[in-house]
C-alpha positions in Angstrom: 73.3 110.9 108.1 69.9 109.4 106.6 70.6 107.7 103.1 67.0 107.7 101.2 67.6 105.2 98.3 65.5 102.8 96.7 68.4 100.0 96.8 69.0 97.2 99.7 70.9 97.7 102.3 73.0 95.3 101.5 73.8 96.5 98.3 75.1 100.3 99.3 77.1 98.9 102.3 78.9 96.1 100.1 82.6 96.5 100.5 82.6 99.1 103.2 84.5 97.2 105.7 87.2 96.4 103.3 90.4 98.2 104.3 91.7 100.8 102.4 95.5 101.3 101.4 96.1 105.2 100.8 99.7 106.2 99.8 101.3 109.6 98.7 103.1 109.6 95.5 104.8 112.4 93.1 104.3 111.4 89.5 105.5 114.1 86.7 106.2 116.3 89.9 102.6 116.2 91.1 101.8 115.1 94.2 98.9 112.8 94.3 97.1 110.7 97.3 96.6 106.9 95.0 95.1 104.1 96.6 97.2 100.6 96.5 94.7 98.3 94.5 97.9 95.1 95.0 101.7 95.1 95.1 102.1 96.9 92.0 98.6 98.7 91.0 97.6 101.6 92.2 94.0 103.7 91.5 94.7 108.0 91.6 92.7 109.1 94.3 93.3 112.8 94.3 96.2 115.2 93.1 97.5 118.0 95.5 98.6 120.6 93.1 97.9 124.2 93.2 98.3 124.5 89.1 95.5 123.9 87.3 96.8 122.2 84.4 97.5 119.5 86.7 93.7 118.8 86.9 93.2 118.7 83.2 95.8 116.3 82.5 93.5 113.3 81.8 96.6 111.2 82.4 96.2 112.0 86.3 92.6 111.9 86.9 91.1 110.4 89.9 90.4 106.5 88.9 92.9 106.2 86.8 95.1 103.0 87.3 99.0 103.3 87.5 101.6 100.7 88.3 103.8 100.9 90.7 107.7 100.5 91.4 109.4 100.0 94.3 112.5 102.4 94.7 115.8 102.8 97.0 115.8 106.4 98.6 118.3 107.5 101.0 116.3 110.7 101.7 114.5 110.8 105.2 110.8 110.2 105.3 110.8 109.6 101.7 108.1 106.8 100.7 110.1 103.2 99.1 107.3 103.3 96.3 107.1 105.6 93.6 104.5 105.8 90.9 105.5 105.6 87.3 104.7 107.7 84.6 101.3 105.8 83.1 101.5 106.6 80.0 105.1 105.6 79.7 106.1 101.8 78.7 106.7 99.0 80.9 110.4 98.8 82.0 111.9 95.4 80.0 
């Protein structure tokens, strides 16, 4: 791939050999690919939904920052963190 840009080299490959943390999460029942920004953050990365209204939710749009909260499943192959609801409050 050729990259024609008027910028430094430096400056378009800064940060690209940081590793990225990408889990799958089911907020609202949508599944959604987020990428774990600490212990607790996370950053929507995409949604994988067939409905539509699930993309218009501005809520759930790609860059948006949820917080995270670690949960006991006894289901197999079920993830031990689940997303909150982002617009809800913090627990107390």
């Amino acid at each position: 791939m050729i990259l024609y840009t008027v910028l430094p080299l430096e400056v378009v490959m800064d940060g690209m050999d940081k590793e990225r943390t990408f889990v799958d999460v089911e907020i609202q029942g949508v599944k959604m690919t987020v990428e774990q920004l600490s212990s607790t953050e996370a950053a929507i990365v995409r949604i994988i939904s067939t409905d539509p209204q699930h993309f218009l939710d501005p809520g759930l749009q790609p860059g948006t920052r949820i917080r995270l909260a670690p949960t006991l499943s006894t289901s197999p192959g079920c993830s031990s963190v689940l997303a909150r609801d982002p617009q809800s409050p913090p627990p107390s």
